[in-house]
N, CA, C and O atoms as a MOPAC input file, in Angstrom:
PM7 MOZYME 1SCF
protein

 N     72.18700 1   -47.85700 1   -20.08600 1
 C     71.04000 1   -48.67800 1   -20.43000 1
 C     71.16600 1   -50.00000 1   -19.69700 1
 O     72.31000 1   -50.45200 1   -19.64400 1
 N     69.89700 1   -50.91900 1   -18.94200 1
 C     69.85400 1   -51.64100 1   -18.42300 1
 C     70.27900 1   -52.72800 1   -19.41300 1
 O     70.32500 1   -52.56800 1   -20.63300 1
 N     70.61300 1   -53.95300 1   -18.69500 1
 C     70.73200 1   -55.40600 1   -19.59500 1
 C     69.08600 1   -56.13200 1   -19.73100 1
 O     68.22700 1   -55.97300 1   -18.86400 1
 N     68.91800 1   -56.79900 1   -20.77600 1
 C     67.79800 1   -57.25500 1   -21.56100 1
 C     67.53700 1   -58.56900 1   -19.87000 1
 O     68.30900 1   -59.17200 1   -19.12600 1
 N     65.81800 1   -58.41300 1   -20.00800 1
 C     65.74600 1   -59.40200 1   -19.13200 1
 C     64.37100 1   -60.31600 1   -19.55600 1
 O     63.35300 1   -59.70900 1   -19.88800 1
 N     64.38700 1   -61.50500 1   -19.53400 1
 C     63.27100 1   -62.26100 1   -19.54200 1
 C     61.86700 1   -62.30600 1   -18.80800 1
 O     61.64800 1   -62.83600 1   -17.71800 1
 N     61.16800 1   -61.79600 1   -19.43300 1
 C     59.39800 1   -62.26400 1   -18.92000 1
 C     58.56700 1   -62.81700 1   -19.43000 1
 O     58.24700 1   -62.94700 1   -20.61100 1
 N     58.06200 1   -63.28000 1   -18.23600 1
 C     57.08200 1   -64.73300 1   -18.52800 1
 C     55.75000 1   -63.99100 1   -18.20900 1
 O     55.40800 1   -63.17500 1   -17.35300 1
 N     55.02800 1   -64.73000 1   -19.44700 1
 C     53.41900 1   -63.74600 1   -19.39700 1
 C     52.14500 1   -65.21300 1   -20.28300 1
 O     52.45600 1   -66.14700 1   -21.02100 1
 N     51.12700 1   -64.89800 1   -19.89200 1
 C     50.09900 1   -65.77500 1   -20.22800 1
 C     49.51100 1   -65.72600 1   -21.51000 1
 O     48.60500 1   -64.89300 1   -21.48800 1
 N     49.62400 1   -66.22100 1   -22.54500 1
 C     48.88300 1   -65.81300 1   -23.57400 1
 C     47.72800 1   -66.66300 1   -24.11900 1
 O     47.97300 1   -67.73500 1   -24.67200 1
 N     46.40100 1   -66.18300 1   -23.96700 1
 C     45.67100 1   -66.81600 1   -24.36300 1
 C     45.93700 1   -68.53000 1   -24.45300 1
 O     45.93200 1   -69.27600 1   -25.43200 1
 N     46.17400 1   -68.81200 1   -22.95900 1
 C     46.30800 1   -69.82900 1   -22.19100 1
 C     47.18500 1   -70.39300 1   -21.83600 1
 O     47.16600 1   -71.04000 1   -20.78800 1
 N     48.69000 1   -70.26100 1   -22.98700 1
 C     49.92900 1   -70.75700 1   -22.85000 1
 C     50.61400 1   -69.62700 1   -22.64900 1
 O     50.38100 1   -68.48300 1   -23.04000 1
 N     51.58200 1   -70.11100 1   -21.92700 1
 C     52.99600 1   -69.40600 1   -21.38300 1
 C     53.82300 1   -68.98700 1   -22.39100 1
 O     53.99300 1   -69.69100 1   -23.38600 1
 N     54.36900 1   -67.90300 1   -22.24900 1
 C     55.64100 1   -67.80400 1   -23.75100 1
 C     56.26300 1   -66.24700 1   -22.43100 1
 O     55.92000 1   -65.77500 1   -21.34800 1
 N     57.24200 1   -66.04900 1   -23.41600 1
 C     58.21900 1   -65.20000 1   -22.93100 1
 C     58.91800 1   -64.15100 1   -23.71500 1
 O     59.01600 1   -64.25100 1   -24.93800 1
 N     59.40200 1   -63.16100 1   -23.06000 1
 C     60.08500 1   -62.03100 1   -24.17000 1
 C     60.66900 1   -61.67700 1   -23.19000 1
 O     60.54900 1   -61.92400 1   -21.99000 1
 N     61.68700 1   -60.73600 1   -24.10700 1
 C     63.23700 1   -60.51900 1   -23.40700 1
 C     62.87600 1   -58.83900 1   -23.58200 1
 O     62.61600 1   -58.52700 1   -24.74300 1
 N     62.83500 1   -57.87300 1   -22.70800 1
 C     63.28000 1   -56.72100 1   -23.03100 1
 C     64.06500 1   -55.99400 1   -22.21700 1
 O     64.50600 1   -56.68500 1   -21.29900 1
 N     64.49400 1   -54.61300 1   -22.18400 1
 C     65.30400 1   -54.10400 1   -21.33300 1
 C     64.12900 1   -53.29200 1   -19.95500 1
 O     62.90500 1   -53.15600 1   -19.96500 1
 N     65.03100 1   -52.94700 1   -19.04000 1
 C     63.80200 1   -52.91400 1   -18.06100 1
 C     63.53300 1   -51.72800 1   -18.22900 1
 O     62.73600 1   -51.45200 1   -17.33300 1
 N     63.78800 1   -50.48900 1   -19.08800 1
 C     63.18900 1   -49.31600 1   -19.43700 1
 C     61.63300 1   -49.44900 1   -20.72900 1
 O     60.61900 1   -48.75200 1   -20.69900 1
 N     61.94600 1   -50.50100 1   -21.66800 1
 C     60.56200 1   -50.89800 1   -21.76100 1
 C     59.91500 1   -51.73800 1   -21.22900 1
 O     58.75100 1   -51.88500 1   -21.60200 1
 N     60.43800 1   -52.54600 1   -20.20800 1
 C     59.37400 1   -53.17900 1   -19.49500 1
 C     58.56800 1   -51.81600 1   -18.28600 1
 O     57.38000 1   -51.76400 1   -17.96800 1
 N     59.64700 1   -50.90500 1   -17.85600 1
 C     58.96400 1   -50.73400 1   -16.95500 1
 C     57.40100 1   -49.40600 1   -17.69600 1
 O     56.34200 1   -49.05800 1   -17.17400 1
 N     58.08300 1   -49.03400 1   -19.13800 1
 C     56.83700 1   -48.59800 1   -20.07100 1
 C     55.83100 1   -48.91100 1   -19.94300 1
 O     54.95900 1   -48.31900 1   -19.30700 1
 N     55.71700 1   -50.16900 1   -20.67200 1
 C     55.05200 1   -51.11700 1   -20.92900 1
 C     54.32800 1   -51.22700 1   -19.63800 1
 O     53.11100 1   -51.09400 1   -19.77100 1
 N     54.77100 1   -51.44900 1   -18.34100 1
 C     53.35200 1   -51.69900 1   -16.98700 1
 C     52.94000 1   -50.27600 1   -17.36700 1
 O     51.83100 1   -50.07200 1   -17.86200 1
 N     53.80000 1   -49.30000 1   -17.14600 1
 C     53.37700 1   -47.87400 1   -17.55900 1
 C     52.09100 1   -47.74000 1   -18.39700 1
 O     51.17100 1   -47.08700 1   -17.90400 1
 N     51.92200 1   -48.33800 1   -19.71500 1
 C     50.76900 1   -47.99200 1   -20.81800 1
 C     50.07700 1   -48.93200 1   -20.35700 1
 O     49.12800 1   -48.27600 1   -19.92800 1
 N     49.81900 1   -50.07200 1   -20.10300 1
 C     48.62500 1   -50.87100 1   -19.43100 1
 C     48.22900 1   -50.28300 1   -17.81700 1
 O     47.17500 1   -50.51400 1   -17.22400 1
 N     48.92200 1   -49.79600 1   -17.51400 1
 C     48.03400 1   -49.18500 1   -15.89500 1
 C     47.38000 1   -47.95700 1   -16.44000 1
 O     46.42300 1   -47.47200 1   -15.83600 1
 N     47.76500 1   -47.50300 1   -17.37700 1
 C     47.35600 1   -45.66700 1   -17.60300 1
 C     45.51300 1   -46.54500 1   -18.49500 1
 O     44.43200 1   -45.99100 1   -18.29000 1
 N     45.58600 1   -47.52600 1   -19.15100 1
 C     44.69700 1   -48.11100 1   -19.57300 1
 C     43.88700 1   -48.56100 1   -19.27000 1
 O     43.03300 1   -48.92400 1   -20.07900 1
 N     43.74700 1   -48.79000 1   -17.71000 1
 C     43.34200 1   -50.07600 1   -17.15200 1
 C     43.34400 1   -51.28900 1   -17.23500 1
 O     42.51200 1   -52.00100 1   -16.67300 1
 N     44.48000 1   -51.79200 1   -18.10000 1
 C     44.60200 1   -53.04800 1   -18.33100 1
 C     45.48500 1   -53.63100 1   -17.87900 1
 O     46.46400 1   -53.06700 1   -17.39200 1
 N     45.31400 1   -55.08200 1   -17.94800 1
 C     46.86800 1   -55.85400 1   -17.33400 1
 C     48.08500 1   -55.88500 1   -18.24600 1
 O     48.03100 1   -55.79500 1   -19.47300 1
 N     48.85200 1   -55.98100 1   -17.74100 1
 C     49.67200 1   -56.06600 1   -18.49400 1
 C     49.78200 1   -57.16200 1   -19.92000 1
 O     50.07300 1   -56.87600 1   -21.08200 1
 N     49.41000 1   -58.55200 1   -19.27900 1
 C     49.12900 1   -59.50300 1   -19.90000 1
 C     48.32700 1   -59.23600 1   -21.32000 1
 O     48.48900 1   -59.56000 1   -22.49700 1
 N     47.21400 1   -58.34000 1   -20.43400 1
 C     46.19300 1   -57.61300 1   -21.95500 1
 C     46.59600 1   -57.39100 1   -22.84000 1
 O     46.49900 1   -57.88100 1   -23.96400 1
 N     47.43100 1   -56.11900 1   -22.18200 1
 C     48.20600 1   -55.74000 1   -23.37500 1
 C     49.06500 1   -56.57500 1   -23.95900 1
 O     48.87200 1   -56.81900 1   -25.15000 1
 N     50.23000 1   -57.21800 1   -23.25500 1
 C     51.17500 1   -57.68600 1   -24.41400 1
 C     50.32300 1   -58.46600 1   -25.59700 1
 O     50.47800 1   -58.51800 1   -26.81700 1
 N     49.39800 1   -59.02400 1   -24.73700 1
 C     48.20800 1   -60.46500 1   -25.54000 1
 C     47.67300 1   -59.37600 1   -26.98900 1
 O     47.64400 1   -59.90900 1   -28.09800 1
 N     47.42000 1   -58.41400 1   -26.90000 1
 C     47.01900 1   -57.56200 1   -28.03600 1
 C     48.07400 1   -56.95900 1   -28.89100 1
 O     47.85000 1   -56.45100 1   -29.98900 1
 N     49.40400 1   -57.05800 1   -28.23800 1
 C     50.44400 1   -56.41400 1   -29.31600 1
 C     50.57600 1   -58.16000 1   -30.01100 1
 O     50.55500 1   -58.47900 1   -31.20000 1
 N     50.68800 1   -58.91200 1   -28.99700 1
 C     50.81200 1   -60.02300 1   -29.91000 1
 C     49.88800 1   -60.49500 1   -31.01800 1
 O     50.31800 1   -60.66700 1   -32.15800 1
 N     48.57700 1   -60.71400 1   -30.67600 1
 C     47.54400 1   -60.38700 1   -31.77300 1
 C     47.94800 1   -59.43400 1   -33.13900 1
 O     47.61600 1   -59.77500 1   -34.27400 1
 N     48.66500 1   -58.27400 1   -32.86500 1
 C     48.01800 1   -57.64600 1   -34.21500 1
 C     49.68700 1   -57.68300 1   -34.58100 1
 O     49.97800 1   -56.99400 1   -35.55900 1
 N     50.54000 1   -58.22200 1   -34.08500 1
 C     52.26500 1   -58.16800 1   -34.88400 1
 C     52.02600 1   -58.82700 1   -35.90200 1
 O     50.90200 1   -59.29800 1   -36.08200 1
 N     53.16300 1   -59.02400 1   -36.90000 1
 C     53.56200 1   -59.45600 1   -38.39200 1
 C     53.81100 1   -60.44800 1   -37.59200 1
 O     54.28700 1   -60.54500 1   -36.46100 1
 N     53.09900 1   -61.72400 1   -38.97500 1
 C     54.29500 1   -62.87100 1   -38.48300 1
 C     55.69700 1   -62.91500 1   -38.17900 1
 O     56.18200 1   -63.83400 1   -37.51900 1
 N     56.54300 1   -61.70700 1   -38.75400 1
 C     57.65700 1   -61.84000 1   -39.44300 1
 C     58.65000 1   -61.37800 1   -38.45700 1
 O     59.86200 1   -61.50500 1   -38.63000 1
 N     57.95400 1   -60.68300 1   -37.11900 1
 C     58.24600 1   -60.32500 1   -36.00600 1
 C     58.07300 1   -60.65300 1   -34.88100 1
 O     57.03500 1   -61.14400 1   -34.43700 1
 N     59.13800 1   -60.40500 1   -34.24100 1
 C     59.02900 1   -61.82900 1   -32.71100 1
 C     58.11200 1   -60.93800 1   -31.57600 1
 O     57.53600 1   -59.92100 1   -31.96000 1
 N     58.03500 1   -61.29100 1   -30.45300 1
 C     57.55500 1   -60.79200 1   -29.81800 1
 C     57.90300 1   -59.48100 1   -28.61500 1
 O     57.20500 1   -58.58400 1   -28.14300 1
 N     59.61400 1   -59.97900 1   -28.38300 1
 C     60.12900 1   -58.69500 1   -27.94300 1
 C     60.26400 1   -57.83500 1   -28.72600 1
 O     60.59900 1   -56.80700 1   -28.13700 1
 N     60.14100 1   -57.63600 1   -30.25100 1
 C     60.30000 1   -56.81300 1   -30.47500 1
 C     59.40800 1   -55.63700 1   -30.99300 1
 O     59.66300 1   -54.43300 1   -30.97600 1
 N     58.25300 1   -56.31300 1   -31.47800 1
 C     56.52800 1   -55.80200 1   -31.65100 1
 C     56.68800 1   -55.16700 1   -29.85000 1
 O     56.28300 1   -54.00900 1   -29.95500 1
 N     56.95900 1   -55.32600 1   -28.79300 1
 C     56.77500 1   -55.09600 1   -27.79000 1
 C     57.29800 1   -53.53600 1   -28.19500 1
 O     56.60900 1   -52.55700 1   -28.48500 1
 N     58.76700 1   -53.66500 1   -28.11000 1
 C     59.43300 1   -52.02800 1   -28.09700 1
 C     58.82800 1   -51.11000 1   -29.31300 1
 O     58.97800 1   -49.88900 1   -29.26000 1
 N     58.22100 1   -51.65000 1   -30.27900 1
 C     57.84600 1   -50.95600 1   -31.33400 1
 C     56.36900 1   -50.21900 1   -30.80800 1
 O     56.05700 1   -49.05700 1   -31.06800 1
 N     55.64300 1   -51.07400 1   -30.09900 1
 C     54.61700 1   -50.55700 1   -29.47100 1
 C     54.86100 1   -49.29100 1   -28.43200 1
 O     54.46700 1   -48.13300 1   -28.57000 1
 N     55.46100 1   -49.73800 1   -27.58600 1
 C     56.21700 1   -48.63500 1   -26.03100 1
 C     56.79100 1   -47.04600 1   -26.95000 1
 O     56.77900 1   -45.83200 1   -26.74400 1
 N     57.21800 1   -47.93500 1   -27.94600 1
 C     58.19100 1   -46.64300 1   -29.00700 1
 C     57.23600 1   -45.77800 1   -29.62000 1
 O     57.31200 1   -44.55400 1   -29.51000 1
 N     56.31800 1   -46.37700 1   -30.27500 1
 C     54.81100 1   -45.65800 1   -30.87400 1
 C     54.13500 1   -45.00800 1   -29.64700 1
 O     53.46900 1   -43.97500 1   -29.59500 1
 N     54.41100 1   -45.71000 1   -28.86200 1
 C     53.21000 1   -44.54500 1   -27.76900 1
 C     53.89200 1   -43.74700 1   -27.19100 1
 O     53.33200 1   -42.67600 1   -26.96100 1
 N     54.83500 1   -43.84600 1   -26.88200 1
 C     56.00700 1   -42.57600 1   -26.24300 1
 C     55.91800 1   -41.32200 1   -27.35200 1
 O     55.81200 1   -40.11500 1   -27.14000 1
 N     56.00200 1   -42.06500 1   -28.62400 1
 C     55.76000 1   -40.68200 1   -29.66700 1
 C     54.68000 1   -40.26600 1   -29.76900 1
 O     54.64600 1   -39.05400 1   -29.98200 1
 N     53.38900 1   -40.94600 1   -29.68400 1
 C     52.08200 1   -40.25000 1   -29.99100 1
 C     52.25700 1   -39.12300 1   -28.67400 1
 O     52.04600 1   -37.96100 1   -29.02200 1
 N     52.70200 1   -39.36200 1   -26.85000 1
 C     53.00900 1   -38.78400 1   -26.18500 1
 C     53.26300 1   -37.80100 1   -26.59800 1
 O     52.48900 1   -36.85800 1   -26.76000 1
 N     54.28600 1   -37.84400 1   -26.81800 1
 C     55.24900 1   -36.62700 1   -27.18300 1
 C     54.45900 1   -35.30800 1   -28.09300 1
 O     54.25400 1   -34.15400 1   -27.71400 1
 N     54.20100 1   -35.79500 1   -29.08200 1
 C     53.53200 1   -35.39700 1   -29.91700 1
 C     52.20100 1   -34.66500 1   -29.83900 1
 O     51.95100 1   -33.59500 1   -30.39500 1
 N     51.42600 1   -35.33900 1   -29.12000 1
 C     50.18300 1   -35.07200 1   -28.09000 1
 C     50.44200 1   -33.32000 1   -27.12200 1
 O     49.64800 1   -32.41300 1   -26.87200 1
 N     51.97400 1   -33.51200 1   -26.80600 1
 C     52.27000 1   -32.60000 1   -25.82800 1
 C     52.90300 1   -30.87700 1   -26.14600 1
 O     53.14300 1   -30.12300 1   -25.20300 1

């Protein structure tokens, strides 16, 4: 497994950042290109609908993790 890496992304105007490993980052471009969306979109919408109570890298992998299973599942 890769080491955790920092990205910088736009959110609804300000800058912020999340740390993930580069097997869900490279997901993650994965489910926003299959979407047509930017990436930005997307994270901007996982961030929108997370718990307060949850940071943002990690609503990230929970998302990549949910759609890999609907995948799966689908198949």
């Amino acid at each position: 497994m890769s080491a955790v890496r920092k990205h910088s992304v736009s959110l609804s105007g300000h800058r912020t950042s999340f740390s993930v490993e580069d097997e869900f980052f490279f997901e993650l471009e994965r489910l926003a290109s299959q979407s047509g969306r930017s990436q930005a979109s997307l994270v901007c919408e996982i961030d929108r609908n997370r718990p307060e109570s949850a940071n943002l890298s990690s609503a990230i992998r929970l998302y990549v993790l949910a759609a890999l299973k609907k995948e799966v599942a689908g198949n």
